[in-house]
Each structure stands twice: as C-alpha cells, then as structure tokens.
BALOBA-1460 file (C-alpha; in Angstrom, 3 decimals):
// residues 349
<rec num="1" residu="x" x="-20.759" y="-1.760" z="-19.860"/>
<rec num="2" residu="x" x="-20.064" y="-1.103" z="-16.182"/>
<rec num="3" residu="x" x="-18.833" y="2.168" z="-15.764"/>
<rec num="4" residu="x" x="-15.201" y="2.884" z="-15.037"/>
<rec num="5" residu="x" x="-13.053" y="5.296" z="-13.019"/>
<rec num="6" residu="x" x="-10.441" y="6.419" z="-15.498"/>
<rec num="7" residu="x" x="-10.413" y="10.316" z="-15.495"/>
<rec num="8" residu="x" x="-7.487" y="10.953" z="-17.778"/>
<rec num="9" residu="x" x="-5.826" y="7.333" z="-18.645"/>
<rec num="10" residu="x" x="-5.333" y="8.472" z="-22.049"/>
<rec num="11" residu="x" x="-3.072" y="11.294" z="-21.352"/>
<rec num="12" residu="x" x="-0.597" y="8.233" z="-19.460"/>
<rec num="13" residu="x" x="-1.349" y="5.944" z="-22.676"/>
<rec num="14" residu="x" x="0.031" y="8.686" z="-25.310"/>
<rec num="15" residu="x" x="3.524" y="8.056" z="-25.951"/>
<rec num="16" residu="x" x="4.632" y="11.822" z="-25.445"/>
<rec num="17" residu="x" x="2.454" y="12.341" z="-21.777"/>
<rec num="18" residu="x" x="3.989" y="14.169" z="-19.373"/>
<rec num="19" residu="x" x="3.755" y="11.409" z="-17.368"/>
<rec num="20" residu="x" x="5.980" y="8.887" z="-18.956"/>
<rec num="21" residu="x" x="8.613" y="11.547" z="-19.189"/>
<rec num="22" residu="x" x="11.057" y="12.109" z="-16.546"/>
<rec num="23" residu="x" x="8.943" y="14.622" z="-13.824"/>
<rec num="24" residu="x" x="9.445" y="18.384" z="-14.479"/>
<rec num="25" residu="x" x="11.746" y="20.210" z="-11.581"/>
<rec num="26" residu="x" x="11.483" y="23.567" z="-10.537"/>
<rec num="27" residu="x" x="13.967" y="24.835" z="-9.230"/>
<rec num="28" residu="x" x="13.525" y="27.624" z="-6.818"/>
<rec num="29" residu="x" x="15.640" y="30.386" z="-4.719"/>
<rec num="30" residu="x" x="15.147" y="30.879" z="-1.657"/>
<rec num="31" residu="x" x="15.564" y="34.459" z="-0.418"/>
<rec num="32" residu="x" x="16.506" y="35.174" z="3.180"/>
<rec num="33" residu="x" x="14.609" y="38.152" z="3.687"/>
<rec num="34" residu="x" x="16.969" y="39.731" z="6.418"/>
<rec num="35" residu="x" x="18.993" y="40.523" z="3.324"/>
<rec num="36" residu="x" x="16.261" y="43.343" z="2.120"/>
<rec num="37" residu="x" x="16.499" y="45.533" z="5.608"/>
<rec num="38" residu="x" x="17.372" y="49.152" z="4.372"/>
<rec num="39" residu="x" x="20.908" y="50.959" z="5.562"/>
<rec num="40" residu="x" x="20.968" y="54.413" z="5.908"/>
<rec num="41" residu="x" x="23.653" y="56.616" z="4.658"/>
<rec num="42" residu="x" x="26.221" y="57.287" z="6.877"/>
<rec num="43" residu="x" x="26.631" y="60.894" z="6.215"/>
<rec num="44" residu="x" x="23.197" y="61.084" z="7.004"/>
<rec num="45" residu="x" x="23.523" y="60.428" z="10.064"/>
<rec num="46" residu="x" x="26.231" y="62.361" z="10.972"/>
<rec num="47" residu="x" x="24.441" y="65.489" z="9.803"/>
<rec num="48" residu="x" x="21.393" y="64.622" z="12.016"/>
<rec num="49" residu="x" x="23.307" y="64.161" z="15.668"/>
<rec num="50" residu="x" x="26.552" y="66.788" z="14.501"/>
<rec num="51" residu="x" x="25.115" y="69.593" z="16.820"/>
<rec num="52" residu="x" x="25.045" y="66.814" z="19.897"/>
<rec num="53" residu="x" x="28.881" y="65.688" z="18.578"/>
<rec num="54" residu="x" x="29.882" y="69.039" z="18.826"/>
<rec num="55" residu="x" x="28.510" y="69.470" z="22.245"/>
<rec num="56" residu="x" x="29.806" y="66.083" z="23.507"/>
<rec num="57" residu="x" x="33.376" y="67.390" z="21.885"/>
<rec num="58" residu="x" x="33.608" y="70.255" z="23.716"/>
<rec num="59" residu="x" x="32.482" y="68.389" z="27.200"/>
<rec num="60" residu="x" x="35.280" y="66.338" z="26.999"/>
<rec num="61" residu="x" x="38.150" y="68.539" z="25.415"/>
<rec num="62" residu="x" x="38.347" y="67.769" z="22.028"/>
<rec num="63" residu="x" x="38.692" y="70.254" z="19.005"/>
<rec num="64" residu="x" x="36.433" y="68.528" z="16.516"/>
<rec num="65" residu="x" x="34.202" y="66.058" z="15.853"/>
<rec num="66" residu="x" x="37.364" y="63.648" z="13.930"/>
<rec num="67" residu="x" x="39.425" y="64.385" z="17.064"/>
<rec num="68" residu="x" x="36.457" y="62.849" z="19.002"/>
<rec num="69" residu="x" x="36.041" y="60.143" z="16.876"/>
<rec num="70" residu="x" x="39.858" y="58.911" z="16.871"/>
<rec num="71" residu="x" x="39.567" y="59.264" z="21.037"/>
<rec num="72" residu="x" x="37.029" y="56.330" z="20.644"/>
<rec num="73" residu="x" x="37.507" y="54.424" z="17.446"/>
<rec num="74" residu="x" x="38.992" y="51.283" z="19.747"/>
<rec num="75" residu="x" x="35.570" y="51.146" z="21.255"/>
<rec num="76" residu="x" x="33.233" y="51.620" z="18.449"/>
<rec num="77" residu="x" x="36.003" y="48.833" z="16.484"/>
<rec num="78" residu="x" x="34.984" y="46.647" z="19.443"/>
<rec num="79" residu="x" x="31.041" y="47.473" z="19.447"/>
<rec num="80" residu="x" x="30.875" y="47.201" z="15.723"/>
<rec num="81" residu="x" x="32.688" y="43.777" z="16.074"/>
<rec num="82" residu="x" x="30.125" y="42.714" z="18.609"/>
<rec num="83" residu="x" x="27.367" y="43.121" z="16.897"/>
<rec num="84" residu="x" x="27.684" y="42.902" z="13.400"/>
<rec num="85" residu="x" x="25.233" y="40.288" z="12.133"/>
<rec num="86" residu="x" x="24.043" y="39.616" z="8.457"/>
<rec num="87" residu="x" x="22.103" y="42.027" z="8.003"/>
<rec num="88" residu="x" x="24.055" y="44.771" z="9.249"/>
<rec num="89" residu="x" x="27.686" y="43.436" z="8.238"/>
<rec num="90" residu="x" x="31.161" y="44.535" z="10.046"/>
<rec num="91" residu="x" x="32.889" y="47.019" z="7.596"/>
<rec num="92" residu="x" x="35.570" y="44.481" z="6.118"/>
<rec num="93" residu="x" x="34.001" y="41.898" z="6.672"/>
<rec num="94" residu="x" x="34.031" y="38.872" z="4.081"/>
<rec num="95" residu="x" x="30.714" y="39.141" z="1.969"/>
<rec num="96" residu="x" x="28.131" y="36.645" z="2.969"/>
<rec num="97" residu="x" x="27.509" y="36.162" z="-0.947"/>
<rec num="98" residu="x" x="31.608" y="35.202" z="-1.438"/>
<rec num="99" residu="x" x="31.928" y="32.891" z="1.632"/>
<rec num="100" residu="x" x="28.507" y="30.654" z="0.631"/>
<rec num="101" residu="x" x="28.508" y="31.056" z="-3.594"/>
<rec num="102" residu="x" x="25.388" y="30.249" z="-4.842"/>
<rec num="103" residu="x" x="24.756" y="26.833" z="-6.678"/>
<rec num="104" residu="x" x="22.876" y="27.430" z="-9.941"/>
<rec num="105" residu="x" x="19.955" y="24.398" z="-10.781"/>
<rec num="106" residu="x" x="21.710" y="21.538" z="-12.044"/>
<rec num="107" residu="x" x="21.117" y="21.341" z="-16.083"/>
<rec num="108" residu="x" x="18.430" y="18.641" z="-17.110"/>
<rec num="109" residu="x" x="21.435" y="16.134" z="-18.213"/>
<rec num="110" residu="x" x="22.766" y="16.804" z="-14.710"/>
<rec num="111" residu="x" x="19.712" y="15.931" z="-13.238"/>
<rec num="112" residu="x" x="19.194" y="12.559" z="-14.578"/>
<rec num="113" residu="x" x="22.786" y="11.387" z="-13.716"/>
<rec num="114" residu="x" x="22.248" y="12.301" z="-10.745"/>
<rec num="115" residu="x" x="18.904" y="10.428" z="-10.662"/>
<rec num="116" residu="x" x="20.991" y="7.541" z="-12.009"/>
<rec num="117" residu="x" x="23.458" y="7.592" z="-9.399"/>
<rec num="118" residu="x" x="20.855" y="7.291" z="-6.901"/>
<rec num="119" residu="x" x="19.129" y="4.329" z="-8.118"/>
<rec num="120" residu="x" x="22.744" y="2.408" z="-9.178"/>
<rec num="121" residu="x" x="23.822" y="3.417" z="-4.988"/>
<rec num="122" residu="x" x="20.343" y="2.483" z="-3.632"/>
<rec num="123" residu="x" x="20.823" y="-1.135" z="-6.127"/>
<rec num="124" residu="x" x="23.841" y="-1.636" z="-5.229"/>
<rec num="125" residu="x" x="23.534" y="-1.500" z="-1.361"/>
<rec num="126" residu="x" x="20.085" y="-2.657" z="-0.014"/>
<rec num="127" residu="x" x="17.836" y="-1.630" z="-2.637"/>
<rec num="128" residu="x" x="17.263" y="-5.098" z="-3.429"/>
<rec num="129" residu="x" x="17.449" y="-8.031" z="-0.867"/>
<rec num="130" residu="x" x="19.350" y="-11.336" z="-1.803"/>
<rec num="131" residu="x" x="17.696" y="-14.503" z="-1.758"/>
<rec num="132" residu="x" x="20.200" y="-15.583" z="0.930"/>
<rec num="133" residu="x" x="18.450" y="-13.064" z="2.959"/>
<rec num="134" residu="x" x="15.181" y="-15.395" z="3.061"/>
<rec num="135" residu="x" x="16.670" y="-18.316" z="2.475"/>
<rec num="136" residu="x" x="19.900" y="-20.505" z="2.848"/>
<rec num="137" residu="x" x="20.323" y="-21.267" z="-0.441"/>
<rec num="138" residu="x" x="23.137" y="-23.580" z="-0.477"/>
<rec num="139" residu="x" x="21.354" y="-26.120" z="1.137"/>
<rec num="140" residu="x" x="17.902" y="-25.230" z="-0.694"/>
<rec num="141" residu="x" x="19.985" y="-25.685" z="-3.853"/>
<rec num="142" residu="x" x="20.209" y="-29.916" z="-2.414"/>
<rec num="143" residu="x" x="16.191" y="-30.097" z="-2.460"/>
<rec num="144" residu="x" x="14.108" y="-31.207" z="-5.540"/>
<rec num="145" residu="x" x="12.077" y="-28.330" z="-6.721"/>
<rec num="146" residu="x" x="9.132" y="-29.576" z="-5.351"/>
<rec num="147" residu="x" x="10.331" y="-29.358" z="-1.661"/>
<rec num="148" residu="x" x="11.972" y="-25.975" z="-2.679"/>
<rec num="149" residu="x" x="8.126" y="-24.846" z="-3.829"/>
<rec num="150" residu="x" x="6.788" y="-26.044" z="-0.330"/>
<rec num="151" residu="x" x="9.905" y="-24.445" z="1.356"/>
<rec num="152" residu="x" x="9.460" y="-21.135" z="-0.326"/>
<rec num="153" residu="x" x="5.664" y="-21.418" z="0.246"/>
<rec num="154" residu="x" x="6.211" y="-21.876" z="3.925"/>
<rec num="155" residu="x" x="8.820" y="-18.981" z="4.631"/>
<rec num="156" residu="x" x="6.197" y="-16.174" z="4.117"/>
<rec num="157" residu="x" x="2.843" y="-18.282" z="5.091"/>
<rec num="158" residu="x" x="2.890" y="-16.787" z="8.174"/>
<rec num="159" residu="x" x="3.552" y="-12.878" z="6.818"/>
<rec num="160" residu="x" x="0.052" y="-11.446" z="5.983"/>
<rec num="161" residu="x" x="1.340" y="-8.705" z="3.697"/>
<rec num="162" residu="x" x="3.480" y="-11.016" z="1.419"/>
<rec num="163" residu="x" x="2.975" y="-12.659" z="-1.830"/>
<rec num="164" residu="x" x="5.122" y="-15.275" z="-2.922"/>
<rec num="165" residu="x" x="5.648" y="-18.043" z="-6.106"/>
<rec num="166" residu="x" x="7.859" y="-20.014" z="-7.554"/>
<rec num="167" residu="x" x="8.016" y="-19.483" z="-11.451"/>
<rec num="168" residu="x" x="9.211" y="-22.158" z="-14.151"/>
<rec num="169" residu="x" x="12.270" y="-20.178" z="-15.771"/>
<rec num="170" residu="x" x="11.053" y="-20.421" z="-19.446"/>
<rec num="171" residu="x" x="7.788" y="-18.711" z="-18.707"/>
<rec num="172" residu="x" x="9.823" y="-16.063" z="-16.586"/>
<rec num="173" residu="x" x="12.361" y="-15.705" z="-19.465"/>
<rec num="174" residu="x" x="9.198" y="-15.026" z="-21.740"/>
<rec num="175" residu="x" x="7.659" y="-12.458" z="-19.608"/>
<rec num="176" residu="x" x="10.935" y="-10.737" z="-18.791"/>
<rec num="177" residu="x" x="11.614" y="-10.715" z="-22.668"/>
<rec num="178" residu="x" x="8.181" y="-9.188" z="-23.009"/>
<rec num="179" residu="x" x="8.537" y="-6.644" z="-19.991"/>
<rec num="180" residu="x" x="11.958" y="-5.252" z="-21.357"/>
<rec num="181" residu="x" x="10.138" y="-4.016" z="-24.324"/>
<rec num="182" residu="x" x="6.926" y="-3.214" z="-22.465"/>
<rec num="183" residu="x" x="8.518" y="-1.750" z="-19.149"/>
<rec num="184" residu="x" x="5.151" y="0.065" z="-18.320"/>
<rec num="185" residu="x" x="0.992" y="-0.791" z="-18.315"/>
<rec num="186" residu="x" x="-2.024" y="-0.495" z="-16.575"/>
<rec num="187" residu="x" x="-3.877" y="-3.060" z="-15.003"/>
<rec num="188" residu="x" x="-7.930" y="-2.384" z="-13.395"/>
<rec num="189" residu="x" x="-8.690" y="-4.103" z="-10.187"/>
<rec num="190" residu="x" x="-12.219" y="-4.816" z="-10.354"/>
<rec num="191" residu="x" x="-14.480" y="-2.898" z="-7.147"/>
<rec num="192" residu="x" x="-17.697" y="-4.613" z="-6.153"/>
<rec num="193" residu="x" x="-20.842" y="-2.809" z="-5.292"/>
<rec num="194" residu="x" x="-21.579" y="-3.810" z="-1.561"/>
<rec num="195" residu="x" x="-25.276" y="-3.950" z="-0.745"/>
<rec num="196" residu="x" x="-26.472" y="-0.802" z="1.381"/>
<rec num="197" residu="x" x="-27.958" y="-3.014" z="3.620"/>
<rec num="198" residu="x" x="-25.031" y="-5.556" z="4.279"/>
<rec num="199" residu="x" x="-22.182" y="-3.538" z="3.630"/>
<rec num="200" residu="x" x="-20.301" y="-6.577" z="3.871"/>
<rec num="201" residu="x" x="-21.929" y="-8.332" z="1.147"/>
<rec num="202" residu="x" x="-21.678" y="-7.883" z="-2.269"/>
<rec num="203" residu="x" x="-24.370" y="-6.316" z="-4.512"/>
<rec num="204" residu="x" x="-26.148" y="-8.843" z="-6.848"/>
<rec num="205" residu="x" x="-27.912" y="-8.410" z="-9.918"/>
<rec num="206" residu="x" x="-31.226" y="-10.058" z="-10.227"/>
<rec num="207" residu="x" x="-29.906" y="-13.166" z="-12.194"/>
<rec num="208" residu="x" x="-27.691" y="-14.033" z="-8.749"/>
<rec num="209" residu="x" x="-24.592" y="-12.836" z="-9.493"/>
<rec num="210" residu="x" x="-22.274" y="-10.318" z="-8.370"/>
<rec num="211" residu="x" x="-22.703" y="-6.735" z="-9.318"/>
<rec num="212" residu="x" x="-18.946" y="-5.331" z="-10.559"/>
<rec num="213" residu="x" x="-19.563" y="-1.633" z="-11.166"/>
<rec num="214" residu="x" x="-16.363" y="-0.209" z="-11.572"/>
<rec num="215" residu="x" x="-12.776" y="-0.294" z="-11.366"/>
<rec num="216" residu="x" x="-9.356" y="1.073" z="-9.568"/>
<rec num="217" residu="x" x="-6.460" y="1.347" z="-11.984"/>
<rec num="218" residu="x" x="-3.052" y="0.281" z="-11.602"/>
<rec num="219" residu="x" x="-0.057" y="1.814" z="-13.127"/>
<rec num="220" residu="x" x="2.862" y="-1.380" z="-13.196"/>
<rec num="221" residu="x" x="6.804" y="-0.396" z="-14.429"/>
<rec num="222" residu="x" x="9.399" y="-3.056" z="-14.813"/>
<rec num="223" residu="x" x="13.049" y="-2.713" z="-13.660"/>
<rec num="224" residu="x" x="16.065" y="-5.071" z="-14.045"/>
<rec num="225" residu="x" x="19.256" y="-4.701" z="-11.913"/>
<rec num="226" residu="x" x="21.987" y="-6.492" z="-11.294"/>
<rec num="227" residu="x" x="22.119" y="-9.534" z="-9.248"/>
<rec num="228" residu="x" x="21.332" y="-8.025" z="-5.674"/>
<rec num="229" residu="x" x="24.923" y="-7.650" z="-3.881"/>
<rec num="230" residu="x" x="25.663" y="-10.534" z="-1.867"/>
<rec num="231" residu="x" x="24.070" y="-13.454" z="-3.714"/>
<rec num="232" residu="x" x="25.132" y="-15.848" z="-5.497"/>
<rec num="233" residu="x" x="23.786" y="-14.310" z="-8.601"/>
<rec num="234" residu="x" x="26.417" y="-11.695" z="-8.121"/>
<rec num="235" residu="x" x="29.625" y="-14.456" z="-7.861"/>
<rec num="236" residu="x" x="29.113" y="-16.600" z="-10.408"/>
<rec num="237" residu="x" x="26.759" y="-14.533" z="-13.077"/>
<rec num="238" residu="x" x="28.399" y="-14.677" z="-16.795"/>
<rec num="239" residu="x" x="28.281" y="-16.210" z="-20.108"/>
<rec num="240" residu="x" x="26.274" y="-19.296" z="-20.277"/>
<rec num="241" residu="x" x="24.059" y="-18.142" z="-17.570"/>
<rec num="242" residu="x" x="20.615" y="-17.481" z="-16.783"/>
<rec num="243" residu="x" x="21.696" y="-16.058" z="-13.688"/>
<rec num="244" residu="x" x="22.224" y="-12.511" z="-14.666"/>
<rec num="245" residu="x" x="19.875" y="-10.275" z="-12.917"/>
<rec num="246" residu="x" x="17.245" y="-9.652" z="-10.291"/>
<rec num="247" residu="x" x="13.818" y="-8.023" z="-11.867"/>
<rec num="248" residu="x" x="11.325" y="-5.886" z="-9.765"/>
<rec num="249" residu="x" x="7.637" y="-5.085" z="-10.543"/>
<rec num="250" residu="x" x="5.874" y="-1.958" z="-8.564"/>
<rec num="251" residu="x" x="2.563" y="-1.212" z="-8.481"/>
<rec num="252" residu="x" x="1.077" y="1.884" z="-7.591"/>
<rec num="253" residu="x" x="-1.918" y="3.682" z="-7.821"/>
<rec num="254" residu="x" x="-3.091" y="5.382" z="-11.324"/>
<rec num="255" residu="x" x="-4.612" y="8.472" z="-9.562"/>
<rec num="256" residu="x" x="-1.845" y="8.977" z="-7.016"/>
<rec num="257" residu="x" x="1.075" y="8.546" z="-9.999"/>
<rec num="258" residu="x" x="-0.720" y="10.940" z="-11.769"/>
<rec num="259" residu="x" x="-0.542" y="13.506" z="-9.289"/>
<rec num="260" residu="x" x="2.996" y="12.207" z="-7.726"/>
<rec num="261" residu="x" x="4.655" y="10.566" z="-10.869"/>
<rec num="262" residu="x" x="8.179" y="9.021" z="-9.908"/>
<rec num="263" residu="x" x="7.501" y="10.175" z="-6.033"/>
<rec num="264" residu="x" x="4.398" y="8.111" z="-5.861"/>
<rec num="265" residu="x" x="4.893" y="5.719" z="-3.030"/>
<rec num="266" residu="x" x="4.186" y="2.058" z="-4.472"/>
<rec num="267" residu="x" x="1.683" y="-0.151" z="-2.472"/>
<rec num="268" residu="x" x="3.080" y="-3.755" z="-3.915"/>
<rec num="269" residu="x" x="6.562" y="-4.670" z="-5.012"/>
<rec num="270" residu="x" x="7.956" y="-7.909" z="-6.113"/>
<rec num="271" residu="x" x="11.493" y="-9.631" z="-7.029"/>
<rec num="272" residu="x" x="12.210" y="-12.599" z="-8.640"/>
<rec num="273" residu="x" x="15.085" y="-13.851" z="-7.503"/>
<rec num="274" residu="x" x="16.983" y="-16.376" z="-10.560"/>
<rec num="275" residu="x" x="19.917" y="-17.716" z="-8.222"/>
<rec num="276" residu="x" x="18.270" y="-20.957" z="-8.588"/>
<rec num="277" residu="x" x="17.361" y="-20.920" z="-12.495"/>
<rec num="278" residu="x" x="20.649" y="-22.620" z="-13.988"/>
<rec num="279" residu="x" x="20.243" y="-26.135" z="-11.953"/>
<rec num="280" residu="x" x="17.015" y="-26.087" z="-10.824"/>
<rec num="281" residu="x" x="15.309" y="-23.924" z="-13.771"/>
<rec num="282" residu="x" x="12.895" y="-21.927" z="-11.158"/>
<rec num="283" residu="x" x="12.758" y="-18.080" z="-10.445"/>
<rec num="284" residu="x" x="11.952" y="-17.594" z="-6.964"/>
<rec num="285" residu="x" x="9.149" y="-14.163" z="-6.581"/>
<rec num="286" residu="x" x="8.192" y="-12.611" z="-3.162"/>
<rec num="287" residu="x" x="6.107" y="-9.515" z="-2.910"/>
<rec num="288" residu="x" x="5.295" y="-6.853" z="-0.367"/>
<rec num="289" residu="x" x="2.423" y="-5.098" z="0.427"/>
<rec num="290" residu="x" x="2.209" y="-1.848" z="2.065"/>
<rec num="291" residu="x" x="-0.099" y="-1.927" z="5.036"/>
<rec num="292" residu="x" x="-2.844" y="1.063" z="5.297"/>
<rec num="293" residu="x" x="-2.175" y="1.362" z="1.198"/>
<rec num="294" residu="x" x="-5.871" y="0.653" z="0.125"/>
<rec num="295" residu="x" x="-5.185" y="-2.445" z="-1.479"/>
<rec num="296" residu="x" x="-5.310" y="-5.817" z="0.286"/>
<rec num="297" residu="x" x="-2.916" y="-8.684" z="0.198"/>
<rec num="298" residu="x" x="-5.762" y="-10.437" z="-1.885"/>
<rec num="299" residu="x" x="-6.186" y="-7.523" z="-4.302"/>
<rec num="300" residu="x" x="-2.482" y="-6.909" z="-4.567"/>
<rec num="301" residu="x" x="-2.523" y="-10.880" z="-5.440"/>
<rec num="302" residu="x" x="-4.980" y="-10.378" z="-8.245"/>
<rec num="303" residu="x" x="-2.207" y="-7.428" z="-9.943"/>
<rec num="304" residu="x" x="0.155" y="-10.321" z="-9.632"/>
<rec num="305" residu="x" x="-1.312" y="-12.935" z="-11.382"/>
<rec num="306" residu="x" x="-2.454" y="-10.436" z="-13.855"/>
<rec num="307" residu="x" x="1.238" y="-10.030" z="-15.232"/>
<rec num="308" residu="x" x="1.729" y="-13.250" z="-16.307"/>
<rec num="309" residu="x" x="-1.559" y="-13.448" z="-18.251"/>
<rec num="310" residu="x" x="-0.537" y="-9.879" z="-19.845"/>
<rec num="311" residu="x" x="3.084" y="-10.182" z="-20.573"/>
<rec num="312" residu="x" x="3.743" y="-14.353" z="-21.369"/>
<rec num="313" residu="x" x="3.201" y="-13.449" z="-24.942"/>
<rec num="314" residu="x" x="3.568" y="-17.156" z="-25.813"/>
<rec num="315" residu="x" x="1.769" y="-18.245" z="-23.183"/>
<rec num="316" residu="x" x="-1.516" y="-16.999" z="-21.673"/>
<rec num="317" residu="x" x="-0.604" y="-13.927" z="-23.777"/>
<rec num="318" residu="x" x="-0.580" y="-15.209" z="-27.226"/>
<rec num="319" residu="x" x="-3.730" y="-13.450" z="-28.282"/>
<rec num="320" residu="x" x="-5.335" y="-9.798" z="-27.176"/>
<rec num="321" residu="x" x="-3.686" y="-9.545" z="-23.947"/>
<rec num="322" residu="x" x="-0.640" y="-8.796" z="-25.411"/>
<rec num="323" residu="x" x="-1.675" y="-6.860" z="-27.862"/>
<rec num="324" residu="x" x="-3.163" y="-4.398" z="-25.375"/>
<rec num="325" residu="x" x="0.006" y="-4.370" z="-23.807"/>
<rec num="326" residu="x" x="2.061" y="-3.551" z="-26.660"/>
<rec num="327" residu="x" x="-0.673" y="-0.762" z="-27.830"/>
<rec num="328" residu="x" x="-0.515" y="0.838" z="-24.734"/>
<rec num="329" residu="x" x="3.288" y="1.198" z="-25.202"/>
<rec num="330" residu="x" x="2.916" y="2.462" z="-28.684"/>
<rec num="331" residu="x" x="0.752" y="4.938" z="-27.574"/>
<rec num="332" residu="x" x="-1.944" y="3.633" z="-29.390"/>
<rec num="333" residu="x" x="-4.816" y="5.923" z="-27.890"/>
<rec num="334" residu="x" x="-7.562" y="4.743" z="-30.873"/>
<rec num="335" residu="x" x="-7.297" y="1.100" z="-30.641"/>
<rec num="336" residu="x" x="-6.874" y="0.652" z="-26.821"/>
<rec num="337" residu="x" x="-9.685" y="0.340" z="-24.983"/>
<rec num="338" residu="x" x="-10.011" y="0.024" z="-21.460"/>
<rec num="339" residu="x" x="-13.325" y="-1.410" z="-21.621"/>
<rec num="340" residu="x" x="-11.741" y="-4.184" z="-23.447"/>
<rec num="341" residu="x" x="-9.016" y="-4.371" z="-20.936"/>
<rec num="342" residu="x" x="-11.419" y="-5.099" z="-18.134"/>
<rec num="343" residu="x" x="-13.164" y="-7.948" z="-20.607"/>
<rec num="344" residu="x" x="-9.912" y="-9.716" z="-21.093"/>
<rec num="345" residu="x" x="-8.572" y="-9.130" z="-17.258"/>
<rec num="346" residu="x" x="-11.837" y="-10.917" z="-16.045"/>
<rec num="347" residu="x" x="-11.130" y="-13.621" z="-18.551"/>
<rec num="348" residu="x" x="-10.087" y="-17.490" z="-17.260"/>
<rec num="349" residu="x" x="-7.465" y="-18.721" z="-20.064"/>
C-alpha cells in the first residue's frame, strides 16, 4: 500500500482529542514593567541633603528646614504636578490600579457565549452571502431548471477560483441529514509522484500507469445557519418548507488544523443556497478557493465531489463510505482505517 502522510490522524479521530474540543485559552497578564521602578524613602532623603537644607535656610532667612519648606511648597505643588507620571505618581493622585480595574479571564462558559455571539453577528450580517447576491432570483425562479443549471453554470465560468453545482434537493436533504449527525471527517487528496526528469509529468509504474504515492489530508466540518439575511429564504422560511437554512462546508488542511485548530484559515468553502428548493426542488452550491492556499481549483473540486459520495448514505453512500464516516465520528480508532479510506475515495460508484 502506498504510503501515506498522516502523522497523528488518530489523535483527531478519538472522540475525546483535543482537537475536536473547543481550543484551550490562556489567558495571560500583561505587566507594564514601569510599575516595578523602586521609590526611595522620603526620610531618606531628607537625612542625606539636611546639612545643604540647613545651609540654603540660613542663606535665605529662614529658621528651619519646615519654615523653608512652607516658603516653597507652591512651587514644588507645581513641579510635582508637572511631572508626575506613572511610575512616579503625584501624592493624591487617583491610583492607576482604581481608575483602569483589571478584567479577570472570562470563565470557560463565558468564553463560548462569547464565541457564539460572534458567529450568530458574523451570520447574521455578511457571514453568509444571499443568493440574490449572485443572482436575480425572481426572475431565475421563471426558468425551467435546466436553463437555471446553465445560468448558474455560466455566472462563475469565468471565476478561476470558484466551484459551483446545482444539487437535486432529495439528495441534498440526504446528505444534510447525514452531515448534521456527522458534522466533521477527513477526506485524502491523492499526490502524484512527478518524474525527476519531467517534473511536469507524472511518475508511472512499469505497467503504464500513474504512480500515486501518497496523500494530503483534509479535515471537512459542516455548519447550518439561518437563511443568509436578505434572501428570500429569510421572508418566507416556515412550516411546510424546505426553505429553512443555508449550509456551509470548509475545508482546511489536516496539518495546519492540527497546529491552528478553530484559527486555521480554510482554503475551500461552499454554500448551498435552498431559496429555490420548494418550486423548483434544486439547491444551488458555489465554492471558493483561496488563492496561494496549496490546493488548486481542480483539487479543491475533487474534496467536493468527495462529500456527496461520503455523506448520501442512501445514495453513493449506502455501503462503506458511510460507514467510515460514521466510525470516524464515533471515534472508532480500531476499525477505521485510512488505508481503506483512500481505497474507497479512489473508487468510481
């Protein structure tokens, strides 16, 4: 069996990894360091210069060192005022410490609603784009869903970093079933050797066909929101109603999510829009791809079509593609095999 780059997949395939949980925080102090400068006493001082007070009393008439002091306690109020700074504070002054209190970390629970806050703001606003925002879907709405196919086919032919489809709904309704239960999975994206002396062609074994040596892996997580804000999703979803939500898929890197977790920038990301599925039973999908990510438009492609075959569990998913996917979400570290993952992945159903 070709060999595989996987360092570690089976710590994200047990159910209790650290990297299925919610990211640790740390939560740190920061210390301004001007408060450690050292103050001398006072007294201290006095006792050092009182010979040169006494002299300087005498000089200008004055019967003590207090008397001297009261003669110019306007101007040291003034100097004192002028220069006090935080680390040497005017006498009366407001503590630093009382004016700024310090905000202790935020509990864990506090954490994750503000987390949740986030992502309902970031949903809510332009997290997710309508399907009015690619298309005018009134009039689409007129078309037969062939022409809508062509139409949607045609709006991003001419974007080189997009992926697009159109989606019967009762296949979508069967993976989104399946993907609500199985939010998360890994998918390998199949690297072939290059010949040393074309690197542009692929290596061959001696029967004629390509070489396949190893693999990238891909971590995939589900998320369903609310119609996107806007759409007509959003007016006329309720009871009776396929219309309900707007699902995204983002793929990302297995090495950089297991170094980055939840901060791990994504290099695909797809929607499937449903504001068409009640009269014209199609979900509408377009995807992104990040440029410079490491993953072409073709590769990113591949991931795509790879979700249907994994998650129609009716469908194209009857048999051991879905059962890989719901092992992996058990946490089933004996029985799943990525070796066997990369069998069925390069399997034509």
């Amino acid at each position: 069996m070709a060999s595989v780059r996987l360092q570690g997949f089976q710590s994200l395939l047990r159910g209790q990894s650290r990297l299925l949980r919610n990211p640790q925080r740390r939560w740190a102090q920061v210390h301004d360091v001007r408060f450690l400068a050292s103050h001398h006493d006072p007294k201290h001082v006095l006792d050092k210069y009182r010979s040169k007070l006494d002299q300087k009393a005498k000089q200008e008439g004055h019967q003590s060192i207090e008397s001297l002091k009261d003669a110019y306690s306007e101007k040291i109020q003034d100097l004192r005022h002028k220069a006090a700074t935080v680390v040497t504070p005017e006498t009366g002054a407001p503590s630093l410490n009382k004016a700024v209190p310090e905000t202790p970390p935020p509990s864990r629970n506090q954490s994750s609603t503000a987390q949740a806050a986030r992502a309902a703001t970031s949903d809510s606003s332009s997290g997710v784009k309508p399907l009015d925002s690619f298309v005018n879907v009134e009039k689409v709405r007129d078309l037969p869903p062939k022409e809508i196919e062509a139409l949607w086919r045609l709006r991003h032919a001419n974007n080189p970093t997009s992926i697009c489809a159109v989606i019967p709904l009762e296949t979508y309704q069967r993976i989104a079933e399946a993907a609500r239960q199985n939010p998360q999975f890994i998918l390998p994206l199949p690297r072939q050797q290059t010949d040393p002396e074309c690197p542009d062609q692929p290596q061959q074994t001696p029967d004629g066909a390509a070489a396949t040596t190893n693999a990238d892996i891909h971590f995939l997580q589900w998320a369903f929101h609310p119609p996107a804000e806007g759409s007509s999703s959003a007016a006329q979803a309720g009871t009776g109603t396929a219309n309900t939500h707007t699902s995204t898929v983002i793929f990302t890197g297995l090495g950089a999510y297991k170094i980055h977790g939840s901060f791990a920038q994504p290099h695909t990301t797809i929607t499937h829009h449903l504001d068409l599925a009640d009269d014209k039973g199609l979900v509408l999908m377009h995807g992104q791809v990040m440029p410079d990510s490491g993953v072409s438009t073709t590769e990113a492609t591949w991931l795509v079509s790879c979700v249907q075959r994994f998650y129609d569990f009716e469908g194209q998913a009857s048999g051991r593609k879905g059962e890989l996917v719901r092992m992996f979400t058990r946490g089933d570290v004996e029985n799943f095999k990525v070796e066997e993952l990369m069998e069925e992945t390069e399997k034509v159903d």
